[in-house]
N, C-alpha and C positions, 0 to 999 in steps of 0.2 A: 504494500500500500504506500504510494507516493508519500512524502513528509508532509506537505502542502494538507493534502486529505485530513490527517493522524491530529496536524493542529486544529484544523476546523471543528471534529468531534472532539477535542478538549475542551476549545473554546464554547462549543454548544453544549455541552456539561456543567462547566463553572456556568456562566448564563442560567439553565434551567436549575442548577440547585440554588443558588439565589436567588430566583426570584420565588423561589418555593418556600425555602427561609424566608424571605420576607412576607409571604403570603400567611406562614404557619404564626410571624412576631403577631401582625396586623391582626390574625382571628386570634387570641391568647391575649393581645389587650381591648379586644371588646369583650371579649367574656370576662373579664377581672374587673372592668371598668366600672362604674358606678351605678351608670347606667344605660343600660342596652337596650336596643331594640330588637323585638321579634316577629316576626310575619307568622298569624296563627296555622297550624294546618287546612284551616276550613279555606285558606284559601285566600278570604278577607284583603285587600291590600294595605287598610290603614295597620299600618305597625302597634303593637302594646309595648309602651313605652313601660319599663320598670322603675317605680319610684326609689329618689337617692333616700338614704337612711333618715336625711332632717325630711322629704317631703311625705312622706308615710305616716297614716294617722296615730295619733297618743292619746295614752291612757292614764291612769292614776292605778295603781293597785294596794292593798293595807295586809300584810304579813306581821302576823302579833304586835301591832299597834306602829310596824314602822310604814312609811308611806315611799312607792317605788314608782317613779317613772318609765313608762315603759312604752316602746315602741311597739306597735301590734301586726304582725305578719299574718293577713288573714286571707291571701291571695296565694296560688301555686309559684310565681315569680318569686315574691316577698318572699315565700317560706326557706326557694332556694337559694335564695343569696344570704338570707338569717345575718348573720354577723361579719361575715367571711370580707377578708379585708380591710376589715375594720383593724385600728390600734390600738383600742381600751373600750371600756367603758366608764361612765361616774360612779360612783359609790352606790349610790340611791336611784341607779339605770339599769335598765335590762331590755330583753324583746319577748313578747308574748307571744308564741306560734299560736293561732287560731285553727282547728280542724275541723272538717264539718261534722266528724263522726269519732265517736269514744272509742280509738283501738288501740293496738301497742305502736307507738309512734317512734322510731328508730332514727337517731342523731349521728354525727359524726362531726369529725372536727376541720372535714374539707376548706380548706382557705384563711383558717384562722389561724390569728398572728399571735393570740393573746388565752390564756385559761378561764375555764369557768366551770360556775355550780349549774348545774339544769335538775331541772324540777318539773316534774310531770303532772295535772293536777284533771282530777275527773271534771266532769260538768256538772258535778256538784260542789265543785270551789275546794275538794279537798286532796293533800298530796298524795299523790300515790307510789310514788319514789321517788327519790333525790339520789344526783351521783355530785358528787364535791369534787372540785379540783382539777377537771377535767381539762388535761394539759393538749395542745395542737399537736406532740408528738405521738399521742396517740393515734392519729389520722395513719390508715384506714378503716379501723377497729372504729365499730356503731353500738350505743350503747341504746339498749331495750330496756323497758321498764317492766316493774315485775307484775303490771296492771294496766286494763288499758287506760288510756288516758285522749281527754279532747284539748287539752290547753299544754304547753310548752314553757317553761317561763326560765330564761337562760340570764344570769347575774354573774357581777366579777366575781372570781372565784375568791371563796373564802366568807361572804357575806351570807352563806346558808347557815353557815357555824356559827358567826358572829349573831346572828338574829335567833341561834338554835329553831331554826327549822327542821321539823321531823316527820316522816312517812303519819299520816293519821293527821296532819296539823291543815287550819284553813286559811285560803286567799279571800278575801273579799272584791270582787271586780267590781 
């Protein structure tokens, strides 16, 4: 094979793995990004736009008389993005997963920067497991509750302890 040839198929390699590398960077920060747009399957062409963490609706919640600001994740979007990316939370902040249905609702620590307590809580406002301390190293290890559960409620870690929150104890929404 001529030399002339030998470089044209190199040069058209470098070329195509570049621009393939930049095509894989380009999709890897819209999914990380804050907020992304989705074309539904049905087809739809207006996009759902996923809300950033401040445009997402808030709540108040009361755990043995402390009071917790919480962001509510009551959409399949919101549920998947939960925290992930995020670098902390306040003390007295958390996010509320919303479900439509009371089951074993299975976590994991995909995208997070930072530990936390989750707490699982029936739709009757009581816990029904708590796991404490729940580090990103654990990613991809999903933690189950030992009951089903319709509410989610993820805190910086350590403030389940600090409040002695316990399996049996109630949220007030």
């Amino acid at each position: 094979m001529p030399i002339l040839k030998r470089i044209g198929y190199f040069i058209y390699a470098i070329v195509a793995t570049t621009l393939l590398i930049v095509g894989l960077v380009a999709f890897w920060n819209i999914l990380v990004s804050t907020e992304v747009a989705l074309v539904p399957a049905s087809g739809v062409s207006t996009p759902i736009v996923i809300p950033t963490f401040s445009e997402q609706s808030k709540s108040t919640i009361i755990i043995d008389g402390h009071t917790i600001e919480v962001v509510i994740a009551d959409s399949m979007e919101e549920r998947a993005k939960g925290l992930g990316g995020r670098d902390s939370l306040a003390e007295n902040e958390g996010m509320l997963f919303v479900f439509e249905n009371e089951e074993l609702q299975s976590f994991w620590m995909k995208g997070m920067l930072f530990s936390i307590d989750i707490l699982w809580i029936s739709s009757g406002g009581k816990i029904v497991d708590v796991r404490r301390n729940v580090s990103p190293s654990t990613y991809p290890e999903s933690f189950t509750p030992r009951a089903p559960a319709r509410y989610v409620l993820e805190l910086p870690a350590g403030l389940s302890e600090e409040y002695d929150v316990a399996i049996g104890g109630e949220i007030t929404m």
